[in-house]
C-alpha positions in Angstrom: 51.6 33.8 161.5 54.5 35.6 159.7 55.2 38.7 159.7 57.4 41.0 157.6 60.1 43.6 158.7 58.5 46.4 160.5 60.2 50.1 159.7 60.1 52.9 162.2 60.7 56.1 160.3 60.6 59.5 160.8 60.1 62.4 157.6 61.3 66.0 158.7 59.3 68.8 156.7 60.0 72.5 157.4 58.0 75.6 157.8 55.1 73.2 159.7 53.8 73.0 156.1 53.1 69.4 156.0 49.9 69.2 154.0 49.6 65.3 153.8 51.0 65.1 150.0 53.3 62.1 150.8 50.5 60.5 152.0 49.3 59.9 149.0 52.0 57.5 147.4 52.0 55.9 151.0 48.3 54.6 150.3 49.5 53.4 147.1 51.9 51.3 148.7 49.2 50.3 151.0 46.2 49.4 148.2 49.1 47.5 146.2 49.3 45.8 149.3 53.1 46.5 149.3 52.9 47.6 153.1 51.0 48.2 155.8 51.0 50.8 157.9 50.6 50.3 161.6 50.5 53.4 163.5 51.0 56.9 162.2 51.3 60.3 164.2 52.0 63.9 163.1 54.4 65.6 165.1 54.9 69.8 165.0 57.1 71.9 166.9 55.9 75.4 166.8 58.5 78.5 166.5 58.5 78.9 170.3 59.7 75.0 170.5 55.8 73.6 171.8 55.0 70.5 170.3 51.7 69.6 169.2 50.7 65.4 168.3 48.0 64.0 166.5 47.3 60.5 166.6 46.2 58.8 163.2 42.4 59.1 164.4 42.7 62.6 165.0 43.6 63.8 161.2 41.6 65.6 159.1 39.0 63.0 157.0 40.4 63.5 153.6 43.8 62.2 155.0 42.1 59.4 156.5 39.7 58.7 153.6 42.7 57.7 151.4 43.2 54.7 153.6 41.2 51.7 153.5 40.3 51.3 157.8 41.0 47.5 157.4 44.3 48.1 156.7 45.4 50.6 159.4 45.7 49.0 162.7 46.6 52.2 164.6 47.8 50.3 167.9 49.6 53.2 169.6 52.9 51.3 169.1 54.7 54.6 168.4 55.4 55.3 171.9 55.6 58.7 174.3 59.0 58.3 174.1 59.5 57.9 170.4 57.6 61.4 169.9 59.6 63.0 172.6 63.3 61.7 170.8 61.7 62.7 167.6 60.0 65.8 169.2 63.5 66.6 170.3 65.4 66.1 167.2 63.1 68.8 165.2 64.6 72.2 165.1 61.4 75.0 165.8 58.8 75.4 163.5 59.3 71.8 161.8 56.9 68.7 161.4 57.7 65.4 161.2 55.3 62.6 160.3 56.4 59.2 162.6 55.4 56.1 160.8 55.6 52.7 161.8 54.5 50.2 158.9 55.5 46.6 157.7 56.9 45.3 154.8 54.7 42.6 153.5 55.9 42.1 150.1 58.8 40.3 152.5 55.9 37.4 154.0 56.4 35.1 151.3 59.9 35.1 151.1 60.3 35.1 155.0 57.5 31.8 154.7 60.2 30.2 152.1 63.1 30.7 154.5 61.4 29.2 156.9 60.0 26.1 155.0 64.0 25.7 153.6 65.2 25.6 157.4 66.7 28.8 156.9 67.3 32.3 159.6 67.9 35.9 159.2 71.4 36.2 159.7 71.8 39.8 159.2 69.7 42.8 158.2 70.6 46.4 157.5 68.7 49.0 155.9 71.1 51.3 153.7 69.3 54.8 153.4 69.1 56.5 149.5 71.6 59.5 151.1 74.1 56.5 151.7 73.7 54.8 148.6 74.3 58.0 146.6 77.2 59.0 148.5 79.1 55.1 147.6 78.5 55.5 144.0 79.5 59.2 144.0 82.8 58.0 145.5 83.0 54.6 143.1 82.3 57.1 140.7 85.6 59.4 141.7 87.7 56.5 142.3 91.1 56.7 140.8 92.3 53.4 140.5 96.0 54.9 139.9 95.8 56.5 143.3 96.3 53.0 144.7 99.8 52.1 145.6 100.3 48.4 144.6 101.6 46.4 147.5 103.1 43.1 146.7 
């Protein structure tokens, strides 16, 4: 069986005021069959600096009711130590949803590298923050700055 890249992120939202919005484009992704999403747990750190978990199965219905149960196999990969490096990382009164999901728009391409004798060389996800900040700089790059050496 193949699989396709499995992403470990974590979303910061301040002021605990995570209402489960995002988690509406996330089930599009899922339906479209785009990606699916393994494990999922809510983590908020109170003002005091407590920090309170809930485990996929223990969100409110309406959240869950957006996912189809066949496709959420919440395994309890994200580990106690995940949530308490991501626990950590949030400043007070913060949430952060912890998702762990694969990418299966990836399978058939993965099957095809496979079938030509091919491997994964090298793989590096380039967040949007990154991406923005290259093309700002391309964008302010003065080509007359540039001593020529010869």
């Amino acid at each position: 069986m193949t699989f396709g890249p499995v992403d470990f992120i974590a979303l910061e939202f301040e002021g605990n005021h995570f209402k489960g919005d995002i988690l509406a484009s996330l089930a599009d992704l899922v339906e479209q069959k785009i990606v699916r999403v393994i494990d999922l747990v809510v983590i908020v750190k109170d003002e005091e600096g407590e920090i309170m978990v809930r485990e996929i199965q223990q969100l409110d219905n309406e959240v869950l009711a957006i996912f189809d149960p066949q496709e959420i196999s919440a395994a309890g990969m994200i580990t106690e130590a995940d949530i308490e490096m991501v626990g950590e990382a949030l400043d007070n009164n913060t949430s952060a949803g912890v998702l762990l999901f694969e990418n299966l728009w990836a399978i058939k391409f993965k099957e095809a590298l496979i079938e030509a004798g091919g491997n994964l060389l090298m793989q590096e996800r380039i967040p949007h923050e990154v991406v923005l900040e290259a093309l700002v700089d391309m964008a302010n790059f003065d080509e007359s700055a540039v001593e020529e050496t010869d």
